[in-house]
C-alpha atoms as an extended CHARMM CRD file, in Angstrom:
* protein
*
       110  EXT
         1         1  UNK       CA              5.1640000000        4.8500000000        6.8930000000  PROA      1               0.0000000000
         2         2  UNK       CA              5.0770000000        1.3170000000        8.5480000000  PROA      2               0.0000000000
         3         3  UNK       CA              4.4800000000        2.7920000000       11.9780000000  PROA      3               0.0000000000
         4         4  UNK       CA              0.9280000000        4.5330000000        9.8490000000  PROA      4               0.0000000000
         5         5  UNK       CA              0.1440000000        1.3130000000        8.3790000000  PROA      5               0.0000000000
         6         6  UNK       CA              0.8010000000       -0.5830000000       11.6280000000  PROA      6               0.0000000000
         7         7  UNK       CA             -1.6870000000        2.1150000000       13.0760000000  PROA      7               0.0000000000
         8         8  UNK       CA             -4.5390000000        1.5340000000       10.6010000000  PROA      8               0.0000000000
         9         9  UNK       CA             -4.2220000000       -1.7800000000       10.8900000000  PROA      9               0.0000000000
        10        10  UNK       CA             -4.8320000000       -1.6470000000       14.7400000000  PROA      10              0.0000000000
        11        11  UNK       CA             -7.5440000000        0.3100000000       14.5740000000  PROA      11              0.0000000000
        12        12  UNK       CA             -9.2600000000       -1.6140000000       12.0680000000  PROA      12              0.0000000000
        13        13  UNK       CA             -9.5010000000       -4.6660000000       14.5080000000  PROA      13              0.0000000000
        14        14  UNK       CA            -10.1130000000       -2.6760000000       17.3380000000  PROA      14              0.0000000000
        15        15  UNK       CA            -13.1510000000       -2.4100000000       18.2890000000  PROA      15              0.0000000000
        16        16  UNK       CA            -13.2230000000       -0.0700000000       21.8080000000  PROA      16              0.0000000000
        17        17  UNK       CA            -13.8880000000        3.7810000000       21.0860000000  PROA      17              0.0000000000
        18        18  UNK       CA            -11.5910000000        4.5920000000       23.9570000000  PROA      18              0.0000000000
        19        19  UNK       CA             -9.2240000000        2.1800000000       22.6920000000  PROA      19              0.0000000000
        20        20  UNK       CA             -9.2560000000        3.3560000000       19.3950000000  PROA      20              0.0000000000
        21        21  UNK       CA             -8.6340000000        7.4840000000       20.8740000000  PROA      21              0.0000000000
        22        22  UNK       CA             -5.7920000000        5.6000000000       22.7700000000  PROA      22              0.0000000000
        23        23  UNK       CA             -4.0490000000        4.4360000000       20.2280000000  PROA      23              0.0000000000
        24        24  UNK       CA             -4.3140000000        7.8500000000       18.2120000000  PROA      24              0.0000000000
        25        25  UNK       CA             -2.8330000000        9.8180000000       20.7190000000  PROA      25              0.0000000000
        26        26  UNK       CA             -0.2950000000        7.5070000000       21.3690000000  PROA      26              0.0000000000
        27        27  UNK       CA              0.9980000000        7.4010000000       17.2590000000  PROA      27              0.0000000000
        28        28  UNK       CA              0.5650000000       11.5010000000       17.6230000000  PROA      28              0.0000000000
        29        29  UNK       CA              2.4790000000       11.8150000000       20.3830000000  PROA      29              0.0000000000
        30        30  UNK       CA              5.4390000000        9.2350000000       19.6280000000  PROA      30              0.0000000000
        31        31  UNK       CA              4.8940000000       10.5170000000       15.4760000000  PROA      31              0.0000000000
        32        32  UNK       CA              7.2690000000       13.6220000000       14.2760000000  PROA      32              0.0000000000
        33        33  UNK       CA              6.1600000000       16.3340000000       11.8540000000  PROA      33              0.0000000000
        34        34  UNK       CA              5.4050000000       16.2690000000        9.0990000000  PROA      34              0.0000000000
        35        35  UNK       CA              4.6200000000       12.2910000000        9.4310000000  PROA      35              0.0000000000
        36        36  UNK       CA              1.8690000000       13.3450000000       12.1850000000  PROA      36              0.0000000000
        37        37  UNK       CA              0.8190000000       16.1800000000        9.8590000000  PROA      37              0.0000000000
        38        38  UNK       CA             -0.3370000000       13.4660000000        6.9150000000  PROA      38              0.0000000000
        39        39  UNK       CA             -1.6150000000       10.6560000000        9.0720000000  PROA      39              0.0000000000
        40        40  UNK       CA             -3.6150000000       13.3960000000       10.2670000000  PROA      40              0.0000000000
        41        41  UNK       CA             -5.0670000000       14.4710000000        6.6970000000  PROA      41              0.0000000000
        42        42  UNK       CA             -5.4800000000       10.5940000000        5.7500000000  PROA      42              0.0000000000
        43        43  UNK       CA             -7.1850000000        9.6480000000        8.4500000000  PROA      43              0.0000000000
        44        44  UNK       CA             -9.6290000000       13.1360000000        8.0600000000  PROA      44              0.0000000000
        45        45  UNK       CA             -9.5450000000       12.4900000000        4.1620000000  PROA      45              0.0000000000
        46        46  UNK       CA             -7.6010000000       16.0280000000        3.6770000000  PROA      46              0.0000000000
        47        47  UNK       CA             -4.8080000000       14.6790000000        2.0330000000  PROA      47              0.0000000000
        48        48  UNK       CA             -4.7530000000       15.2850000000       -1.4480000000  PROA      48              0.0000000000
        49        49  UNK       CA             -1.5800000000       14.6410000000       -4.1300000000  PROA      49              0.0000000000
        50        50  UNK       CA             -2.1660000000       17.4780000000       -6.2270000000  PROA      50              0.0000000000
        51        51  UNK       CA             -0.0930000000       15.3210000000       -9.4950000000  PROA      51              0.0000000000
        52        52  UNK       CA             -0.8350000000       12.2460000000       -8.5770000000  PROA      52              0.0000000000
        53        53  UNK       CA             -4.3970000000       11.8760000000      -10.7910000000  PROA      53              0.0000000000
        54        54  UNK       CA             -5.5990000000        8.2890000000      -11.6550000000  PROA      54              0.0000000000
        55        55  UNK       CA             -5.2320000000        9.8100000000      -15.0160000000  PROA      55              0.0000000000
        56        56  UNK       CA             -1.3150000000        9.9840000000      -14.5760000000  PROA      56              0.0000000000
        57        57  UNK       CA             -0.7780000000        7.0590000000      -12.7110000000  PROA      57              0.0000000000
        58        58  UNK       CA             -2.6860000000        4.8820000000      -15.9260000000  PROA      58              0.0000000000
        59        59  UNK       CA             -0.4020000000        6.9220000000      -17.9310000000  PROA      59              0.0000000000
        60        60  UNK       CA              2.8070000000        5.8720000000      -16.0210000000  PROA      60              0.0000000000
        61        61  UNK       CA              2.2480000000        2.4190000000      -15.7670000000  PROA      61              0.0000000000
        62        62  UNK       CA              0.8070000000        1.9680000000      -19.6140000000  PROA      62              0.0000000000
        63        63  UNK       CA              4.9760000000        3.3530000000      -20.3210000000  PROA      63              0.0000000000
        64        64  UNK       CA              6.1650000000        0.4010000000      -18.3280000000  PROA      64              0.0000000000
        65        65  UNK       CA              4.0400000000       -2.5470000000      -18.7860000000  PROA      65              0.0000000000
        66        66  UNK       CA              2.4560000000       -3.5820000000      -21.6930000000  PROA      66              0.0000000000
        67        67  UNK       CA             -1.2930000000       -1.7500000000      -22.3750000000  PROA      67              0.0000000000
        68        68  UNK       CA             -3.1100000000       -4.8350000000      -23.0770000000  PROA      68              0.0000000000
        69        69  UNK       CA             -1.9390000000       -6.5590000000      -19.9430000000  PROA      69              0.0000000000
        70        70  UNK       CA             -2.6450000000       -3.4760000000      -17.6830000000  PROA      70              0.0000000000
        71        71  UNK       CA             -5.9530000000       -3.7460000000      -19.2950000000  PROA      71              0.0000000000
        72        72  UNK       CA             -7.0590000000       -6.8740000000      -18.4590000000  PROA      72              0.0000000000
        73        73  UNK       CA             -5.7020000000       -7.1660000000      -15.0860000000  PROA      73              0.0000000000
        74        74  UNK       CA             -7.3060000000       -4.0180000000      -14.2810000000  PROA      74              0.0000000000
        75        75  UNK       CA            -10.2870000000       -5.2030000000      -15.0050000000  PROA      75              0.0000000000
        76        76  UNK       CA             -9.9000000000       -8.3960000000      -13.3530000000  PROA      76              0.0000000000
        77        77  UNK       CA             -8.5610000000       -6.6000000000      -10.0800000000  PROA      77              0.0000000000
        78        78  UNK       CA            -10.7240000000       -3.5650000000       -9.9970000000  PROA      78              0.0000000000
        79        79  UNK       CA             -8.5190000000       -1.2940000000       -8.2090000000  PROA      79              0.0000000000
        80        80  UNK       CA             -6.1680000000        0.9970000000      -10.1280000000  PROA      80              0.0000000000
        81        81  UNK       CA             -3.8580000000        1.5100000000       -7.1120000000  PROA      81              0.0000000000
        82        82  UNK       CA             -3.6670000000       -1.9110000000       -6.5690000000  PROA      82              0.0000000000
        83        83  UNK       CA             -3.3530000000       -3.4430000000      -10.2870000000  PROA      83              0.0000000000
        84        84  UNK       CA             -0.2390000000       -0.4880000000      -10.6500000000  PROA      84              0.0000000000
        85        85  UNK       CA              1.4140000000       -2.1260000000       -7.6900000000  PROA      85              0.0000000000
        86        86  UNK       CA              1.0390000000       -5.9180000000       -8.7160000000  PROA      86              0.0000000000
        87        87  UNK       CA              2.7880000000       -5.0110000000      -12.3120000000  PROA      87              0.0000000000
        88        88  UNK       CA              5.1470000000       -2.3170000000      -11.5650000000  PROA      88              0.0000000000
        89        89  UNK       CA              8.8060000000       -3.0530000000      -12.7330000000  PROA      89              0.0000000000
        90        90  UNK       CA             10.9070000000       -3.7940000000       -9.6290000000  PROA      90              0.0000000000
        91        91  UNK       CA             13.9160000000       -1.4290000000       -8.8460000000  PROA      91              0.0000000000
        92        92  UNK       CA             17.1620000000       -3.0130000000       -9.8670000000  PROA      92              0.0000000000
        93        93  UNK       CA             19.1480000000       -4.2480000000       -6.7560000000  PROA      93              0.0000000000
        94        94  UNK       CA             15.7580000000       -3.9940000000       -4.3900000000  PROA      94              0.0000000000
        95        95  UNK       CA             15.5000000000       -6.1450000000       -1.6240000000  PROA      95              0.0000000000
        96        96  UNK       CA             13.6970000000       -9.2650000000       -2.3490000000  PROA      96              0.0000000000
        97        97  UNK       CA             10.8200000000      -10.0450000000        0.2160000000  PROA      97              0.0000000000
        98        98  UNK       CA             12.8090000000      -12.2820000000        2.5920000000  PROA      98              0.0000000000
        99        99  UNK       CA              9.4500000000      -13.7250000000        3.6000000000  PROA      99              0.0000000000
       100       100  UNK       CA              8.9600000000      -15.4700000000        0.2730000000  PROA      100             0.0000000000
       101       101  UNK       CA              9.8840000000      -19.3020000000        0.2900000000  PROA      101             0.0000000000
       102       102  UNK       CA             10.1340000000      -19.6850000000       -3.0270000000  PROA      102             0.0000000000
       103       103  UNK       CA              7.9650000000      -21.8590000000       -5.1520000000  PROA      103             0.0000000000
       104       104  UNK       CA              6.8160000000      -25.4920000000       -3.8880000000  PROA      104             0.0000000000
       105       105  UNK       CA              8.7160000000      -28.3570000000       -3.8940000000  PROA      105             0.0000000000
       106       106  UNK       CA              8.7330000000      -31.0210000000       -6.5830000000  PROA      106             0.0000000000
       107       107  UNK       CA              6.8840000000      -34.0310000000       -5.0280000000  PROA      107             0.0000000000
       108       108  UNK       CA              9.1730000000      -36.8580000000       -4.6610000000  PROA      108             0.0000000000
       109       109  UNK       CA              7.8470000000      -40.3240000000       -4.5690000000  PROA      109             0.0000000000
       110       110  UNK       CA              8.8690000000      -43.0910000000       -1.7140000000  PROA      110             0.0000000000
């Protein structure tokens, strides 16, 4: 999955035609099934998840966070997808993002 989203990212800034078939058939040729076999149908807009309805997915989230809340921030965000991944519950014993320095510093005067 981060090899596809590594992909999608390159082609976004990329802004050669033949550079852009290059670096397709390099991710089909180094990709396995069925990983080659859904990058394919995203990037031809085949793929379809034939549960996963935006119907659902506001259903699922509304069970774990509170309505109200899901509400508002989906209105302030605008993007169902990405308001259900800003507020879903975290997995118990996941990985914290090692990137993330924590919050500032108190400022401490001289």
């Amino acid at each position: 999955m981060n090899r596809f989203a590594e992909l999608l990212d390159r082609l976004a800034y990329e802004p050669g035609r033949n550079n852009k078939i290059k670096l397709l058939v390099g991710y089909f040729r180094e990709t396995e099934d069925p990983d080659r076999g859904y990058a394919l149908a995203a990037l031809t807009g085949a793929l379809s998840f034939k549960h996963a309805k935006p119907g659902l997915i506001r259903d699922l989230i509304t069970e774990r966070a509170d309505p109200v809340l899901f509400g508002y921030s989906y209105d302030y965000v605008g993007d169902l997808s990405e308001t259900v991944a800003l507020m879903w519950p975290k997995a118990a014993g996941a990985a914290h993002n090692e990137s993330y320095l924590g919050p500032p510093s108190p400022q401490t005067s001289p």
